[in-house]
Each structure stands twice: as C-alpha cells, then as structure tokens.
TORKOLPA-818876 format. One record per atom (N, C-alpha, C): x, y, z; chain; residue in one letter; residue number from 1. Coordinates in pm, 1 decimal, always signed. Each point is the difference from the previous one (the first is absolute). Layout:
N
+----------+----------+----------+------+------+-----+
:       xx :       yy :       zz : unit : code : pos :
+----------+----------+----------+------+------+-----+
:        X :        Y :        Z :    A :    a : NUM :
...
+----------+----------+----------+------+------+-----+
***
This chain:
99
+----------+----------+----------+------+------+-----+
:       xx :       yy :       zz : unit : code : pos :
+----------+----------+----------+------+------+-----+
:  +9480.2 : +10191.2 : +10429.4 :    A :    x :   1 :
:    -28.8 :   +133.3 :    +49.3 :    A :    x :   1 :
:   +129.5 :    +60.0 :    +54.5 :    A :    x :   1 :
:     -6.1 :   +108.1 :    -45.9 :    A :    x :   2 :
:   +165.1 :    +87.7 :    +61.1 :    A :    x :   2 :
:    -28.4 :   +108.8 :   +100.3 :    A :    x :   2 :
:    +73.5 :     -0.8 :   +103.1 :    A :    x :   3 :
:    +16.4 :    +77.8 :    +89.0 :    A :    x :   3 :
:     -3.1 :   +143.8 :    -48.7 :    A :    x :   3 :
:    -50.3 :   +117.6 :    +57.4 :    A :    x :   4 :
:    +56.9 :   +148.5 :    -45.3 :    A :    x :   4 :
:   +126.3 :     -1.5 :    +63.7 :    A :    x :   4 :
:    +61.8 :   +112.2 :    -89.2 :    A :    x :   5 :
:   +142.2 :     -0.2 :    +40.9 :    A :    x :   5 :
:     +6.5 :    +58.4 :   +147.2 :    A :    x :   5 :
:    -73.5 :    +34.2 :    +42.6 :    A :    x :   6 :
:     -6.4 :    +97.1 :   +124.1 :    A :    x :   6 :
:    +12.9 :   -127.3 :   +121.8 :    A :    x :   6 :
:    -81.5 :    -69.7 :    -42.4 :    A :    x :   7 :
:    -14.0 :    -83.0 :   +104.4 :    A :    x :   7 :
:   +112.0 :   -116.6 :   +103.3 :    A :    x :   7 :
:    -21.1 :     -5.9 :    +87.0 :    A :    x :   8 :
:   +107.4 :    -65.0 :   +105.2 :    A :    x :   8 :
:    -86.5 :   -151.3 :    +73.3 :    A :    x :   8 :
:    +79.2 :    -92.5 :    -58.0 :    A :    x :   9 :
:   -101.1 :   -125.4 :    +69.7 :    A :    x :   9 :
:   +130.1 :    -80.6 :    +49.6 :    A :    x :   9 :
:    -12.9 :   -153.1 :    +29.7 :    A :    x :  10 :
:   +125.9 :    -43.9 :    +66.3 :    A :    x :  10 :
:    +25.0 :    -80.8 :   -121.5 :    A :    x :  10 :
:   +106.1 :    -80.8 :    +51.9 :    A :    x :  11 :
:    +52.9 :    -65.7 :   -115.7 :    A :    x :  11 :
:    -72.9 :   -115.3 :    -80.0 :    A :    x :  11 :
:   -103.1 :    -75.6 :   +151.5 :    A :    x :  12 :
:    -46.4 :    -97.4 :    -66.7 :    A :    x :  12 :
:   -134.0 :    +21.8 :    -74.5 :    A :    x :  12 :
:    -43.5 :   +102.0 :    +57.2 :    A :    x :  13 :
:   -118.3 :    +90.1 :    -21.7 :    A :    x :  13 :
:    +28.6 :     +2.0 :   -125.4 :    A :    x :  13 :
:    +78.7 :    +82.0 :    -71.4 :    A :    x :  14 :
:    +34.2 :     +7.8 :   -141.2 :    A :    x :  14 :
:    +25.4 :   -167.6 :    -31.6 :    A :    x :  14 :
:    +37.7 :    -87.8 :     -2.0 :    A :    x :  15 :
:    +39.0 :   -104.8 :    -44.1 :    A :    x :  15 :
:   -120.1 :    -58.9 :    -42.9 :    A :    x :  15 :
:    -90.8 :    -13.5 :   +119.6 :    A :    x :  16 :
:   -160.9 :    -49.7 :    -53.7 :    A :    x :  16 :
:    -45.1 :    +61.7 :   -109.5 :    A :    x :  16 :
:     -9.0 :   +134.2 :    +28.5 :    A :    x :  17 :
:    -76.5 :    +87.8 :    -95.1 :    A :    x :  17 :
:    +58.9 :    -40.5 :   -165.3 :    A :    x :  17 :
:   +133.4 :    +36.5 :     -3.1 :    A :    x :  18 :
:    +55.2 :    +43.5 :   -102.9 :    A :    x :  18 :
:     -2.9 :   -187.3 :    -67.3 :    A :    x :  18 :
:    +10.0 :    -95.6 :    +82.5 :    A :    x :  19 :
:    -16.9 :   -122.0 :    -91.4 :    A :    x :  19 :
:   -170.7 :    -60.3 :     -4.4 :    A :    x :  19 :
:    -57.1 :   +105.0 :    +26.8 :    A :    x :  20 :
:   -180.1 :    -42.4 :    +42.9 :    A :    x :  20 :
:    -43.5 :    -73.1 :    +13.5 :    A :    x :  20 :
:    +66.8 :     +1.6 :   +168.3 :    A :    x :  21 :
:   -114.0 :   -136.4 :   +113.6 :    A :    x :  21 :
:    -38.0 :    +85.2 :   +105.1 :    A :    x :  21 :
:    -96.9 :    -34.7 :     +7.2 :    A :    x :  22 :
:   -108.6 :     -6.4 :   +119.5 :    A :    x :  22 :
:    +97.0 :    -30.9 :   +131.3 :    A :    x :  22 :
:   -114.1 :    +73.5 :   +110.6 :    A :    x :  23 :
:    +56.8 :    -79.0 :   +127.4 :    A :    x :  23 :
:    +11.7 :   -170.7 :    +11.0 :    A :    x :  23 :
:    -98.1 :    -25.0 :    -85.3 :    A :    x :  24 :
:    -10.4 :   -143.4 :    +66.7 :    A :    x :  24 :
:    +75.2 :    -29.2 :   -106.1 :    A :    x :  24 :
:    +30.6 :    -17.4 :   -144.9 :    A :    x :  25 :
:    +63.6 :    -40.9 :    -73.3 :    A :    x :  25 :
:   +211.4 :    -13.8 :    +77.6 :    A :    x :  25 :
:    -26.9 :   +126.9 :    +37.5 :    A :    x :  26 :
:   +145.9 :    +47.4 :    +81.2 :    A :    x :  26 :
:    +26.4 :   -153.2 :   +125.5 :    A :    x :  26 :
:   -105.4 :    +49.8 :    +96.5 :    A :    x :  27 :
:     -5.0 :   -112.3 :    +65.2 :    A :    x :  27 :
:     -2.8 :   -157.0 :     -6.9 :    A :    x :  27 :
:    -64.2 :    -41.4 :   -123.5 :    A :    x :  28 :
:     +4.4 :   -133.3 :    -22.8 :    A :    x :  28 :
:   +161.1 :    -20.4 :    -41.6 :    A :    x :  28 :
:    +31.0 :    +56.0 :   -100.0 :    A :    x :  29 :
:   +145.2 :    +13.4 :    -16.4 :    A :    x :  29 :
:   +127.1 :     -7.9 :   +114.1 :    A :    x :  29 :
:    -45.4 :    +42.6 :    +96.8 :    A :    x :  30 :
:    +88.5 :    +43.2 :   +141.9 :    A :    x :  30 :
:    -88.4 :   -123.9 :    +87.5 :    A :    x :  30 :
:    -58.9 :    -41.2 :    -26.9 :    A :    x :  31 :
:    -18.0 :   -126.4 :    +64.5 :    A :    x :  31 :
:   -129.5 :    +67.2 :   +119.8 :    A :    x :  31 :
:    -88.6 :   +124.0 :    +22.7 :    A :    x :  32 :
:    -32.2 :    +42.5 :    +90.2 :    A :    x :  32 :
:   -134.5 :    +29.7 :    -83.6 :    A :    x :  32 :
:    -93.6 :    +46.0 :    +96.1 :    A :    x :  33 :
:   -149.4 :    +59.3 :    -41.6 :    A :    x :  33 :
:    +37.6 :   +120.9 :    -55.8 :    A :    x :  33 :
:    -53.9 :    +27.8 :    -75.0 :    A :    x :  34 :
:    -40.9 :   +212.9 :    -29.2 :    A :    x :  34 :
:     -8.2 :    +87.9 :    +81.2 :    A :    x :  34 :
:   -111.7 :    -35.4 :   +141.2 :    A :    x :  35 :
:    +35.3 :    +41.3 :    +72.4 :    A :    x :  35 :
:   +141.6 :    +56.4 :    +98.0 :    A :    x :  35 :
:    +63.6 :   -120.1 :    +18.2 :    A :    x :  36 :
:   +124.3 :    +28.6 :     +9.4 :    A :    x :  36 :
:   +112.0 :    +80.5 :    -59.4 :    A :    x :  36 :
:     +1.1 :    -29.5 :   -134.4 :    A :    x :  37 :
:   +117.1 :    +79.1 :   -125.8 :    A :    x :  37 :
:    -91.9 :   +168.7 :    +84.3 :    A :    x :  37 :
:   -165.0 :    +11.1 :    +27.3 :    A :    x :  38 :
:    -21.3 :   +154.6 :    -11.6 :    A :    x :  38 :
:    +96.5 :    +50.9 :   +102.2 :    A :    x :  38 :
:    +18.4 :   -109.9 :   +118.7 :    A :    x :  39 :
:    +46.8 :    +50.3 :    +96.1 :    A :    x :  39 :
:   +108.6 :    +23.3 :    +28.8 :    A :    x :  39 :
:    +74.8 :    -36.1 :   -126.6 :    A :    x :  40 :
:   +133.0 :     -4.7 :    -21.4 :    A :    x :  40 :
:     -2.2 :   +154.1 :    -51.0 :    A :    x :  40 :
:    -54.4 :    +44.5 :    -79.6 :    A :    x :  41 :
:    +16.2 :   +110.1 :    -63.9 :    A :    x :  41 :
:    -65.1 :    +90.3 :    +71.3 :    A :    x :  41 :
:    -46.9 :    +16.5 :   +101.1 :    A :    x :  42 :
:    -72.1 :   +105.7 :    +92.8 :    A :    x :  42 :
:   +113.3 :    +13.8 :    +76.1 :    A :    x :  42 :
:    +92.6 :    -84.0 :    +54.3 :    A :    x :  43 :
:    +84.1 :     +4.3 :   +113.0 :    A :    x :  43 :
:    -57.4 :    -39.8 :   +141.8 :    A :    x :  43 :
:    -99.2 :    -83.5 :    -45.4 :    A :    x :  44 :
:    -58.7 :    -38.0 :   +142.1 :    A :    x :  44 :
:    +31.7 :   -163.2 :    +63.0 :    A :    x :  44 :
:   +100.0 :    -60.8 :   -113.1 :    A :    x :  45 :
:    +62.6 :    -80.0 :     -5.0 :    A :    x :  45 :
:    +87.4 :    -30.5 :    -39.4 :    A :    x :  45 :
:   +110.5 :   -107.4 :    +18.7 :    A :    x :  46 :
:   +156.6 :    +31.5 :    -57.9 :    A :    x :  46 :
:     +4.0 :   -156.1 :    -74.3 :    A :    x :  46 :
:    +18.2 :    -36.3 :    -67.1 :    A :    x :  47 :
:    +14.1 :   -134.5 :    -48.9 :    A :    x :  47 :
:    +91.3 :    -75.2 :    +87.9 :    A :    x :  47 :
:    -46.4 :    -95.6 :    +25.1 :    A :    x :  48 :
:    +75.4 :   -145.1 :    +51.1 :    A :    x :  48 :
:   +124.1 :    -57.5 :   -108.6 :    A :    x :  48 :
:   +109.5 :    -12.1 :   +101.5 :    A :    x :  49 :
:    +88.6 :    -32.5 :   -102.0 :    A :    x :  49 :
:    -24.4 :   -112.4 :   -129.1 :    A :    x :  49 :
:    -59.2 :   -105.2 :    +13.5 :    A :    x :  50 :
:    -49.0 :    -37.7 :   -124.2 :    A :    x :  50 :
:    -55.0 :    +94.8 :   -130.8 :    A :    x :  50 :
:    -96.5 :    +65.8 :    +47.3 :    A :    x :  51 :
:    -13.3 :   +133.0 :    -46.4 :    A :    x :  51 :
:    +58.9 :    +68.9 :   -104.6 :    A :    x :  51 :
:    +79.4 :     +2.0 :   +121.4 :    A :    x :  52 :
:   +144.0 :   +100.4 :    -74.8 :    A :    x :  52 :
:    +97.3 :    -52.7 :    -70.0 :    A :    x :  52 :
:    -15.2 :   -126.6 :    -15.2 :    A :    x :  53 :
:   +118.7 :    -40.5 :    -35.4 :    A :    x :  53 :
:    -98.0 :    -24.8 :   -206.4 :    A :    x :  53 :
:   -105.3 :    -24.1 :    +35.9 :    A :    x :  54 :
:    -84.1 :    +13.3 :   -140.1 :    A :    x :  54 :
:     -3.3 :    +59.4 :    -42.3 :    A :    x :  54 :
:    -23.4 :   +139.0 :    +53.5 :    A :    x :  55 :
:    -26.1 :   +169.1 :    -63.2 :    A :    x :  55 :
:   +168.3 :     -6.2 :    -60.3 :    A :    x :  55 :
:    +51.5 :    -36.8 :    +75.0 :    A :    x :  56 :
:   +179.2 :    +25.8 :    -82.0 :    A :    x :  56 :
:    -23.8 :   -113.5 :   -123.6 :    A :    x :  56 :
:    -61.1 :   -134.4 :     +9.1 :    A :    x :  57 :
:    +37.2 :    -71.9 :   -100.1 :    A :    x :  57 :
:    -62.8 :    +40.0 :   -143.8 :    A :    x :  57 :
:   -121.4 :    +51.3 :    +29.1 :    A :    x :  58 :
:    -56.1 :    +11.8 :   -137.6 :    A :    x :  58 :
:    +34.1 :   +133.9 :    -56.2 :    A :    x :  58 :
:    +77.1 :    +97.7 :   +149.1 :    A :    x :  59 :
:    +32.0 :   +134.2 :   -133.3 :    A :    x :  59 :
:   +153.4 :    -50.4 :    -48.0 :    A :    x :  59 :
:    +60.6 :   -130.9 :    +33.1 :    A :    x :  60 :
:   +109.7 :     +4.2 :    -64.0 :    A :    x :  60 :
:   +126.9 :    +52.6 :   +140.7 :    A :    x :  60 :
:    -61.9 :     +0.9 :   +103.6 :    A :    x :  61 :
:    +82.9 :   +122.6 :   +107.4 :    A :    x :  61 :
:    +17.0 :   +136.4 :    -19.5 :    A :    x :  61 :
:    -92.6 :    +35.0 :    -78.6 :    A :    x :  62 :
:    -20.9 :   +159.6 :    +17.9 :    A :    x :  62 :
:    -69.8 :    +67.6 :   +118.5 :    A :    x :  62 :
:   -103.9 :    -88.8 :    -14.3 :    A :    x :  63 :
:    -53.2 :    +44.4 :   +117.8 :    A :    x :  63 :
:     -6.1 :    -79.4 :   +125.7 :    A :    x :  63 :
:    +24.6 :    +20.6 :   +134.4 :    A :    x :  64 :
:     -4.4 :   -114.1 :   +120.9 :    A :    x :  64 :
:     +8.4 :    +90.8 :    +78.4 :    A :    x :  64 :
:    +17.1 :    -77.6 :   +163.9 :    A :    x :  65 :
:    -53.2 :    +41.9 :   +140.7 :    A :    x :  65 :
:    +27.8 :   +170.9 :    +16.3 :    A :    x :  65 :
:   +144.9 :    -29.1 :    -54.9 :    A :    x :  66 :
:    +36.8 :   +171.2 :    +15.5 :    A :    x :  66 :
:    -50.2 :   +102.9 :    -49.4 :    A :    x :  66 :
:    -32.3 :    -26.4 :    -93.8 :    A :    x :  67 :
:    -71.8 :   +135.9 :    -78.7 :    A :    x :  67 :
:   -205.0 :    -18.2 :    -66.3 :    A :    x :  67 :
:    -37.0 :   -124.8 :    +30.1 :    A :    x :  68 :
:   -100.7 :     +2.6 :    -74.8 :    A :    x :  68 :
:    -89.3 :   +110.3 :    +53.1 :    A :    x :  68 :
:     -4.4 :    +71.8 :   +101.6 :    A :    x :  69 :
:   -100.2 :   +108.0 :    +41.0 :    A :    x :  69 :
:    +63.0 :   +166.8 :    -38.6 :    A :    x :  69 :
:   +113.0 :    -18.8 :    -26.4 :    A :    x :  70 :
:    +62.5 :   +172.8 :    -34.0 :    A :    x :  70 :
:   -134.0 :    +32.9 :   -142.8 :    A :    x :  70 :
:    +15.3 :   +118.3 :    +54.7 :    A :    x :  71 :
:    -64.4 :   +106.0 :   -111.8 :    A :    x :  71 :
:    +65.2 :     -2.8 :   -158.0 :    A :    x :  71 :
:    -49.9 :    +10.7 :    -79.9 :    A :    x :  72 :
:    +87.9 :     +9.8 :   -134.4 :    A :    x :  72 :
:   -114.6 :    +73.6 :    -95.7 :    A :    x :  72 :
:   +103.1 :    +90.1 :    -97.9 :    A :    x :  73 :
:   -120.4 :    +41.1 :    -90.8 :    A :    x :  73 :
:    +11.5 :    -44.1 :   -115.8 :    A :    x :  73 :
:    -72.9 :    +37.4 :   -104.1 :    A :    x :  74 :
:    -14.2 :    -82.5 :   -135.3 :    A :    x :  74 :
:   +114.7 :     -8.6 :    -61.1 :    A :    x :  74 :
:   +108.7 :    +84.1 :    -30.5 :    A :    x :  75 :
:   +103.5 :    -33.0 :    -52.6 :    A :    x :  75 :
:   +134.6 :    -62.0 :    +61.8 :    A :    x :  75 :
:    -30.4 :    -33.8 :   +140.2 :    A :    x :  76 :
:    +69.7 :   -136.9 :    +61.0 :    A :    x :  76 :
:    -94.4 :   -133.3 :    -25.6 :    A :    x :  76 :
:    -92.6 :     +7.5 :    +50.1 :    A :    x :  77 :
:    -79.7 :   -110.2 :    -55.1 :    A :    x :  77 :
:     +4.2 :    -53.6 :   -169.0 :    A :    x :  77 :
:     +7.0 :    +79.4 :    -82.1 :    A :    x :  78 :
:    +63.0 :    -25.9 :   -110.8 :    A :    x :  78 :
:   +108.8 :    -86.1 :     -6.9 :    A :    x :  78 :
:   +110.2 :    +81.4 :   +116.7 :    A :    x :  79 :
:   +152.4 :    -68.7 :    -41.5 :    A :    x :  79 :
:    -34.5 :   -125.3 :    +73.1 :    A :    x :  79 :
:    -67.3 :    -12.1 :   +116.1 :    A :    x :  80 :
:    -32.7 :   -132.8 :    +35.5 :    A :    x :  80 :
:    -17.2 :   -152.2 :    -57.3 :    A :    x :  80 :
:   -111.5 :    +62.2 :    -86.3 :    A :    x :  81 :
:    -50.1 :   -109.2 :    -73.4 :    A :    x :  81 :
:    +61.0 :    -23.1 :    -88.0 :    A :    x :  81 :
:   +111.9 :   +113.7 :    -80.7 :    A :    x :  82 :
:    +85.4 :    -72.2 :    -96.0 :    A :    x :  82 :
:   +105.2 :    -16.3 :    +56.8 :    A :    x :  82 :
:    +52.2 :    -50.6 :    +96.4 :    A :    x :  83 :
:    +42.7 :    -55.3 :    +50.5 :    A :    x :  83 :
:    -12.3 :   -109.7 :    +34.6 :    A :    x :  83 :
:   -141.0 :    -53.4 :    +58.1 :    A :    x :  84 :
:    -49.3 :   -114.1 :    +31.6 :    A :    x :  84 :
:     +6.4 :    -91.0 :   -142.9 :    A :    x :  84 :
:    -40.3 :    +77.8 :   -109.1 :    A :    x :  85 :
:     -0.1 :    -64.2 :   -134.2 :    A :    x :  85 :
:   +127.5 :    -28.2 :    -32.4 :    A :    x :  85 :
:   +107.3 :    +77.3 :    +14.3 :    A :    x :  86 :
:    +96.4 :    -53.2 :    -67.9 :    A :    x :  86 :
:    +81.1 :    -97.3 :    +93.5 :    A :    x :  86 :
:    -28.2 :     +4.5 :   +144.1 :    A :    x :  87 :
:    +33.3 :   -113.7 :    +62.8 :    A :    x :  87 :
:    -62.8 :   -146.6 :    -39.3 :    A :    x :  87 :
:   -120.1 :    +13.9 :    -37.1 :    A :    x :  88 :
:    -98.5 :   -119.5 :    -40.4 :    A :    x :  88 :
:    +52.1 :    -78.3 :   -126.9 :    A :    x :  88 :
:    +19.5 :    +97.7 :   -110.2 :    A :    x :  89 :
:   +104.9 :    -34.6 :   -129.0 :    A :    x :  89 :
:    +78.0 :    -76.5 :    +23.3 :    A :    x :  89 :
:    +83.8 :    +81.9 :    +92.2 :    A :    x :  90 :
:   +160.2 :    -43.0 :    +31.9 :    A :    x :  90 :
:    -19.8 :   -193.7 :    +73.1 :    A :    x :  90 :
:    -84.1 :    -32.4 :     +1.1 :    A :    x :  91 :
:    -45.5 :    -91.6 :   +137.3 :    A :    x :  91 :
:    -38.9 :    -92.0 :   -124.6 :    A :    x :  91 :
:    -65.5 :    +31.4 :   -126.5 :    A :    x :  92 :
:    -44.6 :    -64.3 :   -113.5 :    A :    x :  92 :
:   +109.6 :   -121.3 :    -64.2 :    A :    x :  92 :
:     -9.1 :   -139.4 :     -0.1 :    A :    x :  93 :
:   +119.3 :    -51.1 :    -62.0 :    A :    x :  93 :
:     +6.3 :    +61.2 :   -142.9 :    A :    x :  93 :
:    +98.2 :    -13.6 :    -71.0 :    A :    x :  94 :
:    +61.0 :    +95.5 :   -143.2 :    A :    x :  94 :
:    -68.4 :    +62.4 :    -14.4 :    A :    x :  94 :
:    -63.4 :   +129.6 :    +95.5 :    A :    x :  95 :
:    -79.7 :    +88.3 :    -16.7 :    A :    x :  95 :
:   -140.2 :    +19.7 :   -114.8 :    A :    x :  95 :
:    -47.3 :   -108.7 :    +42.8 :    A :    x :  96 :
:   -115.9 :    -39.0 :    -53.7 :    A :    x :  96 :
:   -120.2 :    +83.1 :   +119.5 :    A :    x :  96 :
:    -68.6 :    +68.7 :    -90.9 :    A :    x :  97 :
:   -114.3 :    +82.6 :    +75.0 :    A :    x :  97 :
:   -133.0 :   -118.3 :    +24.6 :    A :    x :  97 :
:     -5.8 :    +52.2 :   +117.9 :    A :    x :  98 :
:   -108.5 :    -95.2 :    +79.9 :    A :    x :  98 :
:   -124.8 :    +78.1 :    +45.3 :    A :    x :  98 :
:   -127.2 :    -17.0 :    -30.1 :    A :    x :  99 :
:   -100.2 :    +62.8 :   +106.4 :    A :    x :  99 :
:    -27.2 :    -68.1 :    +92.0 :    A :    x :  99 :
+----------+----------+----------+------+------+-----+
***
C-alpha cells in the first residue's frame, strides 16, 4: 500500500508501512510487543537504546535514535527505502540478492 503523496508520517512509520508489517510484526522484529512499536510511533514513547540500536540495524542505519520520529513525505520516504535497499545489496557477499 502507498502513501498519497500529500501525506507526512515519520520515518519509521513509513518503514513499516512501505515494507508491510504490522505493529506487532514491527515489534517482534525490534524485540518489543505491538503495543509498544504503536507507542513508538505516537510519540508517547521513545525507544530504549537497545531499541534503537535495532531500528538502525535493520534499516541498514538509515534510520535510528536521531531521526526515526521526523516527519517525511512520500518522496523522501522513497529515497529512504532505496537507500535502505541499496545499503542491503551493498552488505550482500558478491552481491548476491537475498530476501
């Protein structure tokens, strides 16, 4: 599912969406409940550095403590994720594509 271009969500907000997980899918991943990842993305909670140090590992360090709550709209979120992808490549031994 794609964002309208209009729209402004945070970084990780887009990250879930745009690779389609769930809160809890997000959370099991980050080592935390669903609940939690929501609360991450409401701003009613800040991730624990473990946390944070995950949200950086699986986007590759695109995304972490510093920025995972800024606003972004669809065509940064774009550059995001290909970014995250071509960091992921780059990370591939003899660039062998991996799912």
């Amino acid at each position: 599912m794609s964002p309208e271009p209009a729209e402004k969500l945070t970084r990780l907000r887009f990250y879930a969406r745009l690779t389609g997980r769930s809160h809890g899918d997000m959370g099991a991943l980050l080592g935390v409940s669903g609940v939690s990842f929501g609360r991450y993305l409401s701003g009613d909670r800040a991730p624990r550095r473990k946390v944070a140090d995950r949200i950086k590992e699986i986007s590759r360090g695109v995304i972490h403590a510093g920025n995972y709550a800024d606003e972004i709209g669809a065509e940064e979120a774009a550059v995001m994720m290909a970014e995250i992808a071509r960091r992921e490549a780059a990370a591939q031994p003899d660039g062998a594509c991996h799912d």
